[in-house]
Backbone as JSON Lines, residues from 0, in Angstrom:
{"i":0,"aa":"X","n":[84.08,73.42,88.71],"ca":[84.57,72.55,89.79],"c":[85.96,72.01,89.47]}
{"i":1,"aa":"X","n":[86.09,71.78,88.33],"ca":[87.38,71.07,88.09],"c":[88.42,71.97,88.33]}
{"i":2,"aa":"X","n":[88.48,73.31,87.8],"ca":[89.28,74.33,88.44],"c":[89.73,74.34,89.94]}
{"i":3,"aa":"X","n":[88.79,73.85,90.72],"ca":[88.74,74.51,92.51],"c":[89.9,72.97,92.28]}
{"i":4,"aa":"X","n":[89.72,71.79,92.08],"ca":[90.26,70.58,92.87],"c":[91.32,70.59,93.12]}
{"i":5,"aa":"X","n":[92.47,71.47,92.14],"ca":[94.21,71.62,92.67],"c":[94.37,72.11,93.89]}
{"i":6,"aa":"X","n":[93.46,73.64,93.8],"ca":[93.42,74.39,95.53],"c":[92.83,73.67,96.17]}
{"i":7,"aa":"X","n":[91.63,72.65,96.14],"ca":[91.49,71.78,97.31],"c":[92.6,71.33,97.8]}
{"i":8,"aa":"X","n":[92.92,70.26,97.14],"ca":[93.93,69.55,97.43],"c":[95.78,69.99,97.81]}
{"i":9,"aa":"X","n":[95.52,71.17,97.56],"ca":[96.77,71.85,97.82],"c":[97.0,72.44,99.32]}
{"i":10,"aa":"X","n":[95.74,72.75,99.48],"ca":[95.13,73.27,100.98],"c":[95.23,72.55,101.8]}
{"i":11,"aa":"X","n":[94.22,70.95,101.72],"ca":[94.66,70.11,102.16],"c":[96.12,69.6,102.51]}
{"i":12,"aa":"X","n":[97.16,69.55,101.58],"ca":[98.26,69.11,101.92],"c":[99.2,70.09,102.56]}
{"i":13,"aa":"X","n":[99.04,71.37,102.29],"ca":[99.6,72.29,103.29],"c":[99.29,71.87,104.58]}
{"i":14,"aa":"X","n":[97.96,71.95,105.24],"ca":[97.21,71.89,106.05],"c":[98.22,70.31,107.16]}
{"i":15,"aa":"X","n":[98.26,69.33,105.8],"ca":[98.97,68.06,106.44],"c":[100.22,68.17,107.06]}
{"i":16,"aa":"X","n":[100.96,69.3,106.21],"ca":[102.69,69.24,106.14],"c":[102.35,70.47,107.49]}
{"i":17,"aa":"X","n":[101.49,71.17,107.94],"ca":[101.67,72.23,108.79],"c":[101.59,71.15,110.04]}
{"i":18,"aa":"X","n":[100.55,69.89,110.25],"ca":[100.19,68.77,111.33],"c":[101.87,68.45,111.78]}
{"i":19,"aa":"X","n":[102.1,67.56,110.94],"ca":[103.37,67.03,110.48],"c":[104.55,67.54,111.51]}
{"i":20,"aa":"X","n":[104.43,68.89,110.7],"ca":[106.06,69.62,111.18],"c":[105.54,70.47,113.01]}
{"i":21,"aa":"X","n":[104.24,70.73,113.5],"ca":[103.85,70.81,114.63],"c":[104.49,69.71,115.35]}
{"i":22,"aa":"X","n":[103.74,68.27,114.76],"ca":[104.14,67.18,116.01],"c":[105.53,66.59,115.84]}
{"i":23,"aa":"X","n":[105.91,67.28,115.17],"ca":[107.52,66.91,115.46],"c":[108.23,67.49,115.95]}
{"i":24,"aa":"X","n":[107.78,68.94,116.14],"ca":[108.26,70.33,116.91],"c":[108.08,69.93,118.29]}
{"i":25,"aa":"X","n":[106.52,69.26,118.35],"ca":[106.32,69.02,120.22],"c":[106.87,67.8,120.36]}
{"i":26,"aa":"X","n":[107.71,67.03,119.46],"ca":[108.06,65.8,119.91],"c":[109.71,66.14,119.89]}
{"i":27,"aa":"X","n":[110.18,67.26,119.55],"ca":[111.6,67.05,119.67],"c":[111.78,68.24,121.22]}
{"i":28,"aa":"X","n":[110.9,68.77,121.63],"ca":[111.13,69.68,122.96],"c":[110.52,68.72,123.74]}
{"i":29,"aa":"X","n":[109.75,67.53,124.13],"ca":[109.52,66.65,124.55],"c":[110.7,66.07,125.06]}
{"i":30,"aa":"X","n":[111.67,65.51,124.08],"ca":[112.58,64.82,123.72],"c":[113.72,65.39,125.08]}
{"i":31,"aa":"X","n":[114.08,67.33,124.28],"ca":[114.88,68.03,124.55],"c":[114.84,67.95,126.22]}
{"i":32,"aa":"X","n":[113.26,67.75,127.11],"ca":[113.03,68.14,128.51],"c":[112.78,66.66,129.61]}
{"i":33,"aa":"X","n":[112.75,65.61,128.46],"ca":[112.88,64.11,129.24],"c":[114.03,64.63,130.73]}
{"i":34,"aa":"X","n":[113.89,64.01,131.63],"ca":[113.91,64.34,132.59],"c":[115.3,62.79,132.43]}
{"i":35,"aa":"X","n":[116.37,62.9,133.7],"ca":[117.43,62.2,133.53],"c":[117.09,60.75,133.67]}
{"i":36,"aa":"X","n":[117.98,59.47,132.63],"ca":[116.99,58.17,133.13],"c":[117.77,57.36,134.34]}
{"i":37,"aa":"X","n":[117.14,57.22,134.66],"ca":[117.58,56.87,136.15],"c":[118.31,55.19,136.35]}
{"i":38,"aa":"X","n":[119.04,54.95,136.67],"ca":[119.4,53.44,136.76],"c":[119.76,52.81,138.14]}
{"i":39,"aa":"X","n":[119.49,51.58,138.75],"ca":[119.75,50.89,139.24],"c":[121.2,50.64,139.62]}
{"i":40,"aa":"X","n":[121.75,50.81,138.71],"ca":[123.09,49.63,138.85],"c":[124.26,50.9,138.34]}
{"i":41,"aa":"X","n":[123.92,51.56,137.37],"ca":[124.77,52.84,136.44],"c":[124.46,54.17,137.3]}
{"i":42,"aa":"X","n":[125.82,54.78,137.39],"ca":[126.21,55.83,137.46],"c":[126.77,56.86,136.93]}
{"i":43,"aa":"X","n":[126.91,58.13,136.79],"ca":[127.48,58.96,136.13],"c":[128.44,60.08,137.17]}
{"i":44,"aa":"X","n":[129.0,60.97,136.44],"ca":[129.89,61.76,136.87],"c":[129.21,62.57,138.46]}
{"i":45,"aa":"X","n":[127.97,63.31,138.22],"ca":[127.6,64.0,139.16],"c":[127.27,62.82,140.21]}
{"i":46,"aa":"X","n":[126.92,61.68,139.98],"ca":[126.56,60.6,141.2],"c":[127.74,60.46,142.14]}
{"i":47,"aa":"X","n":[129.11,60.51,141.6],"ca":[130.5,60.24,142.44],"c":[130.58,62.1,143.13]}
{"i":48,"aa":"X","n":[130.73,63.2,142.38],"ca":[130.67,64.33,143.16],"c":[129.48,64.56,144.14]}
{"i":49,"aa":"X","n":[128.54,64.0,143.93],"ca":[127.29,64.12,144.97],"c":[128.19,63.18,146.48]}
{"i":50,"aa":"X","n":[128.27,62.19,145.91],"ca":[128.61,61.29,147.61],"c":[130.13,61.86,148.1]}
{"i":51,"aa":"X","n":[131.06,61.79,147.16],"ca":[132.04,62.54,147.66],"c":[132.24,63.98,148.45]}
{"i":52,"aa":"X","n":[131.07,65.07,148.0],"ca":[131.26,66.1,148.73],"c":[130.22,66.16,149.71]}
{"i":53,"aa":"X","n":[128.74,65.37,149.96],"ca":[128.13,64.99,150.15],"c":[129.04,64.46,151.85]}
{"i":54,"aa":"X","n":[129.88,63.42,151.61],"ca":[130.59,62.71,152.23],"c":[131.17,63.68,153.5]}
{"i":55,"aa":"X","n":[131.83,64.36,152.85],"ca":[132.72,65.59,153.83],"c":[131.81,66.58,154.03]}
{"i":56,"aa":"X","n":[130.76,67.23,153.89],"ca":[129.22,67.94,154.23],"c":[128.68,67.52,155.54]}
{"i":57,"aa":"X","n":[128.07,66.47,155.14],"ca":[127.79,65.68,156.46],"c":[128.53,65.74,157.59]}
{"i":58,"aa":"X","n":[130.19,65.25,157.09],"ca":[131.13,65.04,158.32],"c":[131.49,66.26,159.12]}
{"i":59,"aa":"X","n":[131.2,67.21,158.62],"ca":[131.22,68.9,159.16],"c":[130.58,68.78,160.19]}
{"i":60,"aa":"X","n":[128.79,68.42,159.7],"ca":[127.56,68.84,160.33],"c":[127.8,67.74,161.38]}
{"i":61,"aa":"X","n":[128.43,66.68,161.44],"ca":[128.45,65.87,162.75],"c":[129.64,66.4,163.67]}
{"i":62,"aa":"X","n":[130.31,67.48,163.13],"ca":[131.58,67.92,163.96],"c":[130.8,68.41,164.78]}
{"i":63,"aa":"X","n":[130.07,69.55,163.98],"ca":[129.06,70.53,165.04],"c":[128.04,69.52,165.72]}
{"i":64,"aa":"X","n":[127.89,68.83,165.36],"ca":[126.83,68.15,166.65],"c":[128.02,67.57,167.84]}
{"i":65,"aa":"X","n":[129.08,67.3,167.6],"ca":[130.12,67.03,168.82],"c":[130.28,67.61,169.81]}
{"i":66,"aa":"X","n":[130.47,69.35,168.74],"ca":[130.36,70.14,169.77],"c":[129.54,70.73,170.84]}
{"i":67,"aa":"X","n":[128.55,69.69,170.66],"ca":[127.37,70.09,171.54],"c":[126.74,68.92,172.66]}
{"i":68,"aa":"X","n":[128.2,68.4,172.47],"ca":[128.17,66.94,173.69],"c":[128.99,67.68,175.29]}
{"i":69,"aa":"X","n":[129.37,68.54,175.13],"ca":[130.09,69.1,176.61],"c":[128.92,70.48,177.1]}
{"i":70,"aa":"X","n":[128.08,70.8,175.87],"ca":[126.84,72.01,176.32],"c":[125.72,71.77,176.99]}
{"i":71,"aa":"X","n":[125.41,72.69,177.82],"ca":[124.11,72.31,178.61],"c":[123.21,73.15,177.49]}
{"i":72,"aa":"X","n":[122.0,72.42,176.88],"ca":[121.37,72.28,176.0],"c":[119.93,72.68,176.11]}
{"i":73,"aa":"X","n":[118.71,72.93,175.89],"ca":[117.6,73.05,175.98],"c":[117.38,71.77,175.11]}
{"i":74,"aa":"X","n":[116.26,71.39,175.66],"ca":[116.03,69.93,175.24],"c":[115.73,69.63,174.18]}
{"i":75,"aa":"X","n":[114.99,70.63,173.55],"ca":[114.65,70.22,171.93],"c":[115.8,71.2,171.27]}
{"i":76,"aa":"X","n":[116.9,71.59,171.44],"ca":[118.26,71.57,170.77],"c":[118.84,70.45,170.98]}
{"i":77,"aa":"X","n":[119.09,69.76,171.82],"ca":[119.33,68.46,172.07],"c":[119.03,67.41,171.31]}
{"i":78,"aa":"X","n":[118.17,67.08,171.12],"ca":[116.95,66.51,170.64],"c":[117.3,66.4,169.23]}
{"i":79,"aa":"X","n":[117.28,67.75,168.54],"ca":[117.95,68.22,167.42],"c":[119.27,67.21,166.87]}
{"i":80,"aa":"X","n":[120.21,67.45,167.33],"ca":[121.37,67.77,167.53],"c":[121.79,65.9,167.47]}
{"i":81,"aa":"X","n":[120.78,65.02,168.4],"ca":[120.84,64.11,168.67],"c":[120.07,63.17,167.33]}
{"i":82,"aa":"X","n":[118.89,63.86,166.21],"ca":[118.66,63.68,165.56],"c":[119.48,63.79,164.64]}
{"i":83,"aa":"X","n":[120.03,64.82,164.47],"ca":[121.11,64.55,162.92],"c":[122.19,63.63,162.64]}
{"i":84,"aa":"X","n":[122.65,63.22,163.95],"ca":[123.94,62.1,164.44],"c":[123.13,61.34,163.78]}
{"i":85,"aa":"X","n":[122.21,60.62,164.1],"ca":[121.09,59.45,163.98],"c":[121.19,59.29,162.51]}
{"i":86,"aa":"X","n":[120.98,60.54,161.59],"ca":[120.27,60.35,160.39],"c":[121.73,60.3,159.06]}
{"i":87,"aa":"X","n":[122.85,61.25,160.35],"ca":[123.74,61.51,159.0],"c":[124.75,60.43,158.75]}
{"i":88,"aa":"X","n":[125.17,60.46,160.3],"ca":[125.88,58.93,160.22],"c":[125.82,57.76,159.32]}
{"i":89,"aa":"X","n":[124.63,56.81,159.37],"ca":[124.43,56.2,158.29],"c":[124.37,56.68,156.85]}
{"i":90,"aa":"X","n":[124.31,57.54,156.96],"ca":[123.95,58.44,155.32],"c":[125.62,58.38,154.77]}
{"i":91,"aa":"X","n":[126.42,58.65,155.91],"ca":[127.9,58.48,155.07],"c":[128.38,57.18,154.93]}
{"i":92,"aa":"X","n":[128.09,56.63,155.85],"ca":[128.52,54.93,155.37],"c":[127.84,54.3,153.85]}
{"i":93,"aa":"X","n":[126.49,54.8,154.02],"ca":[126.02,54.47,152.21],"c":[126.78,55.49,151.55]}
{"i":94,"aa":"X","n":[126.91,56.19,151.46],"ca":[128.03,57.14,150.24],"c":[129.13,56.57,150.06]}
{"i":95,"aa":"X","n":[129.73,56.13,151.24],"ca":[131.27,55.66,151.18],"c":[131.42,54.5,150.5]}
{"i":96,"aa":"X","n":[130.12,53.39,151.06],"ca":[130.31,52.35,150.36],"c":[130.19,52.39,148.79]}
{"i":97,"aa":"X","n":[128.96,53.01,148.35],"ca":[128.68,53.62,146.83],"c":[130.39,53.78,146.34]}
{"i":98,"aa":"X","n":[130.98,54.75,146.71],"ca":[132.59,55.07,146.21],"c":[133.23,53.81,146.06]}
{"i":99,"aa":"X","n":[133.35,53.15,147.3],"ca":[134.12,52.05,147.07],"c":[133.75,50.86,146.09]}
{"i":100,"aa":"X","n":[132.44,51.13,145.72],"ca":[131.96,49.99,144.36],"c":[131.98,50.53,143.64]}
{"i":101,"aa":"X","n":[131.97,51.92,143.41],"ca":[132.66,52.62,142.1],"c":[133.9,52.29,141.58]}
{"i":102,"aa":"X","n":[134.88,52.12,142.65],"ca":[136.32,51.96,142.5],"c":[136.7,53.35,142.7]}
{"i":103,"aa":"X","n":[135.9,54.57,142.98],"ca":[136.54,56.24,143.54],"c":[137.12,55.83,144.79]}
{"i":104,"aa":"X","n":[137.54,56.81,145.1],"ca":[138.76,56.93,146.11],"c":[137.54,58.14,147.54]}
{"i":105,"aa":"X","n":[137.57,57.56,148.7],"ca":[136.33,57.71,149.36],"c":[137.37,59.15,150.35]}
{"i":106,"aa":"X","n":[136.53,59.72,150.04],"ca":[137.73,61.35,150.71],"c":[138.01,61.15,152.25]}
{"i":107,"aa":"X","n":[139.25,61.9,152.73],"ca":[139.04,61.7,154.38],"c":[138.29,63.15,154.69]}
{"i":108,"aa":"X","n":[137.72,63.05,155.97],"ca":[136.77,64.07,156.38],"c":[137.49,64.52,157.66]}
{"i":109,"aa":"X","n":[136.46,65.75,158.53],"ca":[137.4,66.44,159.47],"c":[137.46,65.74,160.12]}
{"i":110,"aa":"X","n":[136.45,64.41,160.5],"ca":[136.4,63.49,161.25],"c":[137.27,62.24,161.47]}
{"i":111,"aa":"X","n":[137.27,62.08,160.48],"ca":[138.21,60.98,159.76],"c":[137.01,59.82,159.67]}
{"i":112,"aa":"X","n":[135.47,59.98,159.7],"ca":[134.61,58.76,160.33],"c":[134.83,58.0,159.1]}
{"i":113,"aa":"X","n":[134.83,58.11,158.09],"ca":[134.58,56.89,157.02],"c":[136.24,56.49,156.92]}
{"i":114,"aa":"X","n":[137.32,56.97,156.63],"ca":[138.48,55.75,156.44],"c":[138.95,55.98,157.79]}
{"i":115,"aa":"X","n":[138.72,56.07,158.93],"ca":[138.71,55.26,159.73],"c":[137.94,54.1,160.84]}
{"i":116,"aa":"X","n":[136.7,54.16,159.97],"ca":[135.86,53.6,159.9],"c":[135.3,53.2,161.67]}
{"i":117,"aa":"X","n":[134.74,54.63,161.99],"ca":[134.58,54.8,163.33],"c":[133.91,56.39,163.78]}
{"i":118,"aa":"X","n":[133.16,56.14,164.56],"ca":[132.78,57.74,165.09],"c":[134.06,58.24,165.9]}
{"i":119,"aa":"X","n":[134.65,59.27,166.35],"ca":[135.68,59.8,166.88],"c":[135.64,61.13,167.05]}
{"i":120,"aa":"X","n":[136.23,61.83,168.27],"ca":[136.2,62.98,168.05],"c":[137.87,63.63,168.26]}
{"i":121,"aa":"X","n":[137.84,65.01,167.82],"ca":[139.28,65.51,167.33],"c":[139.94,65.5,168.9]}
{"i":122,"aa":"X","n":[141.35,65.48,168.35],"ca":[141.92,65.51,169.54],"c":[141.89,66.58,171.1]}
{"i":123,"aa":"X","n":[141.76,66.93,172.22],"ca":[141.45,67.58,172.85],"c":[142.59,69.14,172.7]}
{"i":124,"aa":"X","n":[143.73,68.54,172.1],"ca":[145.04,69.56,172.03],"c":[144.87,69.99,170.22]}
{"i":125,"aa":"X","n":[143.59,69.87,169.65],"ca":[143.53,69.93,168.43],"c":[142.34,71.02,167.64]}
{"i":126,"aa":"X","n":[142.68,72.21,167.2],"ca":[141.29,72.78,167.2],"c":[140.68,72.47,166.14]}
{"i":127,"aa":"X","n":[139.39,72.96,165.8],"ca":[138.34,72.29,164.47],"c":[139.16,73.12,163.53]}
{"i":128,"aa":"X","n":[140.32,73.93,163.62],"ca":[140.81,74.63,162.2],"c":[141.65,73.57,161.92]}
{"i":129,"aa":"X","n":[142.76,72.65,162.6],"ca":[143.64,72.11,162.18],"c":[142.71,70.33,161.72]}
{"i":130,"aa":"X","n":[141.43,70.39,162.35],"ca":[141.04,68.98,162.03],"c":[140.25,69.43,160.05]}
{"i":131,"aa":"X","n":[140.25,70.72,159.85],"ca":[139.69,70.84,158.31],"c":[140.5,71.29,157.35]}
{"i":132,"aa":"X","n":[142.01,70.98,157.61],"ca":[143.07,71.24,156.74],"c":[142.84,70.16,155.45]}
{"i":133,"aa":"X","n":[142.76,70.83,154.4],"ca":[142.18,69.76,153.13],"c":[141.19,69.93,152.74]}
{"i":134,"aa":"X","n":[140.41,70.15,153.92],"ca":[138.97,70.29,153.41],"c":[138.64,71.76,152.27]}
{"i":135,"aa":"X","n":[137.55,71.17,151.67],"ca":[136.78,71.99,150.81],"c":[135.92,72.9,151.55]}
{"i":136,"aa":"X","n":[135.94,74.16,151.44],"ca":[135.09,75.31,152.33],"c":[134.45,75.85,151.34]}
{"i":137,"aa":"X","n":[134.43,75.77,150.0],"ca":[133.64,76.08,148.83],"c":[132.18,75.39,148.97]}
{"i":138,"aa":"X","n":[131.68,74.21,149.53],"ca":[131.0,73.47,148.96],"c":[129.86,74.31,149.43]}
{"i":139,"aa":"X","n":[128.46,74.81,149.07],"ca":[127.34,74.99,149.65],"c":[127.24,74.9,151.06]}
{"i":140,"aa":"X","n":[127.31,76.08,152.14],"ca":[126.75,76.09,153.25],"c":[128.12,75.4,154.04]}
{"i":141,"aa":"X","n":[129.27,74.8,153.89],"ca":[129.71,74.73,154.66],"c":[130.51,75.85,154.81]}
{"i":142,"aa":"X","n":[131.47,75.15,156.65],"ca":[131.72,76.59,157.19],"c":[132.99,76.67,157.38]}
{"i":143,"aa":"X","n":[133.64,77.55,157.58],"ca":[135.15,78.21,157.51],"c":[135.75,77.2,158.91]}
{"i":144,"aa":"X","n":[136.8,77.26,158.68],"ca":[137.87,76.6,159.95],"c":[137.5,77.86,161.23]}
{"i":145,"aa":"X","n":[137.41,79.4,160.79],"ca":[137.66,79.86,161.0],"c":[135.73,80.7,162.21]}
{"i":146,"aa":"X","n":[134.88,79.84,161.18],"ca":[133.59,79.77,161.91],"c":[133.54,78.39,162.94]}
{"i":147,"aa":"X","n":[134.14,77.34,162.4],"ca":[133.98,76.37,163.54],"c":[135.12,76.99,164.7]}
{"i":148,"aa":"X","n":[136.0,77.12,164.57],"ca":[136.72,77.71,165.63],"c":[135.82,78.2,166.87]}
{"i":149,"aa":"X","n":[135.21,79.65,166.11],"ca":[134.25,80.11,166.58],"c":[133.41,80.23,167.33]}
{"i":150,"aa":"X","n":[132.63,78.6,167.03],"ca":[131.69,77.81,167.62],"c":[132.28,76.99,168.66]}
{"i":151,"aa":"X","n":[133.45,76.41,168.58],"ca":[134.12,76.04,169.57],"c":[134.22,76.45,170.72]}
{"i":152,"aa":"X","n":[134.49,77.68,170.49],"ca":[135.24,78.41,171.74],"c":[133.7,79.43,171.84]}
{"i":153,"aa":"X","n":[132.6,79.72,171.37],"ca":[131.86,80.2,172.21],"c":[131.15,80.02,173.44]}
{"i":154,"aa":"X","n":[130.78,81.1,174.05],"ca":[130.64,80.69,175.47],"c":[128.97,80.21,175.45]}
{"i":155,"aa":"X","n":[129.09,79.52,177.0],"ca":[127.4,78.47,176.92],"c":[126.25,79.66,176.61]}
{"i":156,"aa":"X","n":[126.31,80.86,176.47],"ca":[125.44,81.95,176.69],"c":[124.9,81.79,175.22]}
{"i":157,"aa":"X","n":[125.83,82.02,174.15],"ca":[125.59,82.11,173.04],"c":[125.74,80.96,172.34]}
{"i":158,"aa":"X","n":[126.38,80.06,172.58],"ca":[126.36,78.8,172.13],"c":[125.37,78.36,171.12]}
{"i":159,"aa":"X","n":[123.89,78.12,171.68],"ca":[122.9,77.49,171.22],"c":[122.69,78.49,170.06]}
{"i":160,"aa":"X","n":[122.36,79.59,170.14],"ca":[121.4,80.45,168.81],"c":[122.96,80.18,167.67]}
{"i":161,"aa":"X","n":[124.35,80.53,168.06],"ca":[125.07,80.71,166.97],"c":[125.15,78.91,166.32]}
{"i":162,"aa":"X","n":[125.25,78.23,166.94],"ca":[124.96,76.58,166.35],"c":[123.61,76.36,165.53]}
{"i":163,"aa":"X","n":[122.6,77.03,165.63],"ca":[121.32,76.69,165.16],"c":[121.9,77.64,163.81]}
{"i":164,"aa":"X","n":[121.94,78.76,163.9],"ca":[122.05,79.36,162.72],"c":[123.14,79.11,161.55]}
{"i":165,"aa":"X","n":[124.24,78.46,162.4],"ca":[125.85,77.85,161.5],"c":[124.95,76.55,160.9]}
{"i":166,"aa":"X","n":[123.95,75.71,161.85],"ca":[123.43,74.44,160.96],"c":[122.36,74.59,159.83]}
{"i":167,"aa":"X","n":[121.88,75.48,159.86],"ca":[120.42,76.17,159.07],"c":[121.29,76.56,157.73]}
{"i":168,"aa":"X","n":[122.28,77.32,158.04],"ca":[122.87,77.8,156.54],"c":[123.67,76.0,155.79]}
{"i":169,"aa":"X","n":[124.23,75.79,156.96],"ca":[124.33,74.32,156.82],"c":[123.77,73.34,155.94]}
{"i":170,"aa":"X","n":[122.35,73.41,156.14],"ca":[121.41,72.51,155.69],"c":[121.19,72.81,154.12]}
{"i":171,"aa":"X","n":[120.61,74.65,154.43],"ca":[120.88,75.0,153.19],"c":[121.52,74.68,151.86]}
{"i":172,"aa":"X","n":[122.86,74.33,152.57],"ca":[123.41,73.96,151.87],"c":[123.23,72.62,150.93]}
{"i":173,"aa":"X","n":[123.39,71.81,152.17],"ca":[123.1,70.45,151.54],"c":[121.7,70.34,150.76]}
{"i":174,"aa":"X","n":[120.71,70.85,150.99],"ca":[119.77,71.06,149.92],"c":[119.91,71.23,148.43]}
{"i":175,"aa":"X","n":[121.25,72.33,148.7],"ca":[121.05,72.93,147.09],"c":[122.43,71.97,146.61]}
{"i":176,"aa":"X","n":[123.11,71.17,147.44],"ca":[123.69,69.82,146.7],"c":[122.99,68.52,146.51]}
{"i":177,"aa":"X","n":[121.74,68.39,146.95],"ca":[120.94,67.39,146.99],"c":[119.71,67.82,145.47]}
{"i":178,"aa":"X","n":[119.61,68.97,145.59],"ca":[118.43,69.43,144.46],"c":[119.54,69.25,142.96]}
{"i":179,"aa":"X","n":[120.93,69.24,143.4],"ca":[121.46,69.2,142.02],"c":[121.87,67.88,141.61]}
{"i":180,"aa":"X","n":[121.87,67.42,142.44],"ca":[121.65,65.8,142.37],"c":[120.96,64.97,141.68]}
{"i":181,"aa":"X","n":[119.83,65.96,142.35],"ca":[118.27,65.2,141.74],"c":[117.81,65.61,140.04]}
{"i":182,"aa":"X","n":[119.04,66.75,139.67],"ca":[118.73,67.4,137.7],"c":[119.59,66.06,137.46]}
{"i":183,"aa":"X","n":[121.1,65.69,137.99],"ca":[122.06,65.61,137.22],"c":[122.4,63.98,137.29]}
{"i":184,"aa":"X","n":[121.95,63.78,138.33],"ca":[122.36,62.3,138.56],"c":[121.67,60.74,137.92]}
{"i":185,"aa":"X","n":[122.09,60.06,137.94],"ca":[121.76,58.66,137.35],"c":[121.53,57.67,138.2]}
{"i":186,"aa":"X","n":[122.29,57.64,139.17],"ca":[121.85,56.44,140.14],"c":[120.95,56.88,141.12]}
{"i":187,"aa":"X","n":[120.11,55.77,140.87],"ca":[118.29,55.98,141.15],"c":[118.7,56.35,142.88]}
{"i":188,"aa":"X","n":[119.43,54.94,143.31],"ca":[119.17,55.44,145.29],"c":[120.5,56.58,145.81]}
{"i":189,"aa":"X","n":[121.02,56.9,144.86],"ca":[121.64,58.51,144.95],"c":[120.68,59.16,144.93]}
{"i":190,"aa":"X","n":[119.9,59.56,144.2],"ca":[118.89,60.45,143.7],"c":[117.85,60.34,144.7]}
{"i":191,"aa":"X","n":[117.89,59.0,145.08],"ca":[116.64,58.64,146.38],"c":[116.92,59.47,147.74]}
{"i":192,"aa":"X","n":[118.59,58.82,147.93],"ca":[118.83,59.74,149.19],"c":[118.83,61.48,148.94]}
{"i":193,"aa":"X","n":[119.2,61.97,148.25],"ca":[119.11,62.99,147.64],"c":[117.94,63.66,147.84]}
{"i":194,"aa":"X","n":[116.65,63.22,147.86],"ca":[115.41,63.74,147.95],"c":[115.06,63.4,149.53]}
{"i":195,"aa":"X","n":[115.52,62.09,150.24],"ca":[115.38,62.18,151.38],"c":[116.14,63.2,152.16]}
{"i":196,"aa":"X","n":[116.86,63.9,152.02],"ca":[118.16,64.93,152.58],"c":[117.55,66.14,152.24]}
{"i":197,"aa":"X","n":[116.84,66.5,151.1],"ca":[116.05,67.89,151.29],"c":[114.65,67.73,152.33]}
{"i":198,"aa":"X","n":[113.93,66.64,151.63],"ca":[112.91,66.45,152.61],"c":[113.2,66.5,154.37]}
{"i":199,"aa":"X","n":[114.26,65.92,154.8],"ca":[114.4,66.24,156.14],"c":[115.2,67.21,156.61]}
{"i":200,"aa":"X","n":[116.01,67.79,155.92],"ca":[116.67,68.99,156.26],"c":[115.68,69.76,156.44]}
{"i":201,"aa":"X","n":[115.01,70.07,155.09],"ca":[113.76,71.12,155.59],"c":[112.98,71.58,156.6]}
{"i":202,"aa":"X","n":[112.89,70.32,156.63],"ca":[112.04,69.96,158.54],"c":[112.67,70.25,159.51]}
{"i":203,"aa":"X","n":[114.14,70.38,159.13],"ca":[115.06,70.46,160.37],"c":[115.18,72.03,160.58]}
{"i":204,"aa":"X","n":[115.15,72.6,159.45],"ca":[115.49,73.89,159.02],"c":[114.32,74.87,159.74]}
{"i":205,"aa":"X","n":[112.77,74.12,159.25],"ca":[111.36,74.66,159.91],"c":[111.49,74.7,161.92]}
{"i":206,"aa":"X","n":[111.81,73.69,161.95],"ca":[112.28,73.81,163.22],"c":[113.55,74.0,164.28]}
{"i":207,"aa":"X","n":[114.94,74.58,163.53],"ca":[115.82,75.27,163.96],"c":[115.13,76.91,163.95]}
{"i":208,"aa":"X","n":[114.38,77.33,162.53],"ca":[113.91,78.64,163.0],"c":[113.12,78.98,164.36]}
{"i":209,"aa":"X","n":[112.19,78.12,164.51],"ca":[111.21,78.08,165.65],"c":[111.93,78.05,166.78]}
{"i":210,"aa":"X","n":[112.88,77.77,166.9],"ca":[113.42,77.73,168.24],"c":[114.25,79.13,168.1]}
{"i":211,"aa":"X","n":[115.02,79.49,166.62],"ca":[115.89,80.68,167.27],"c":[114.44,81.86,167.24]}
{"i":212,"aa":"X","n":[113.39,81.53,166.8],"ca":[112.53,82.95,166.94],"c":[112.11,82.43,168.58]}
């Protein structure tokens, strides 16, 4: 017996140092996959690019709902159309304000709605290419000077299906700036609106298809 007690005990302590170096393995990929911490009051880098492009996104998607104030409409395009004004509008005034307590510099849009602090629409001698000079056409889902044009000047025939489908890729978009929001960001009611903007786009998205099928 006295022979066996080193390999007991050697076994044993392998056995310990194998516990050991496991739960520190699952405690440092634990660590590695903590999810972002969220704050109240603190912000970070992606929180100011979220509302800023966020900011001019929106102001697109309310151009195209403008353009659908002189169209004779089917009612639940309407309806539509009359819903996103409703939802996005306010959505840029909280972004803008967010910027301005940042101390960022709050972008102008095709609209001009946040620094001029007003709904408005472009001039009648003015087309949607010259109101998105500046603008960013990179961002997710938004659309060319050269697609709103487009939409402008299409006729009432086609109007409705090419607007449903310019807002669907649209939305798209803002989804996949809202889902990156939600990896990267720090401020909790960024991140809040952020999840409210996929959640209802989606819905919007489920039911822009239904109507163009």
């Amino acid at each position: 017996m006295r022979t066996q007690r080193p390999l007991f005990r050697a076994t044993w302590a392998a056995a310990g140092l194998a516990v050991l170096l496991t739960l520190s393995a699952c405690g440092g990929s634990d660590e590695a996959e903590a999810p972002q911490k969220l704050s109240e009051t603190e912000h970070n880098k992606a929180d100011v690019t979220f509302a800023t492009d966020m900011i001019q996104h929106h102001a697109q998607a309310l151009s195209m709902v403008d353009l659908t104030m002189d169209r004779k409409l089917e009612p639940e395009v309407q309806e539509l159309a009359d819903s996103i004004r409703a939802a996005q509008s306010p959505e840029i005034e909280t972004m803008s304000g967010w910027l301005q307590e940042w101390g960022e510099e709050v972008p102008s849009t095709m609209r001009d709605h946040v620094n001029g602090g007003h709904e408005g629409h472009s001039e009648e001698d003015s087309s949607m290419s010259d109101s998105m000079e500046g603008m960013d056409e990179d961002m997710p889902g938004m659309m060319s000077a050269e697609d709103m044009d487009s939409l402008e000047n299409a006729s009432d025939a086609e109007f409705s299906d090419m607007w449903l489908k310019m807002m669907i890729e649209h939305h798209e978009g803002a989804i996949e700036m809202s889902e990156t929001e939600q990896d990267e960001g720090q401020f909790k009611p960024a991140v809040d609106l952020a999840g409210t903007i996929i959640e209802s786009q989606t819905a919007e998205i489920d039911t822009m298809e239904k109507l163009i099928g």
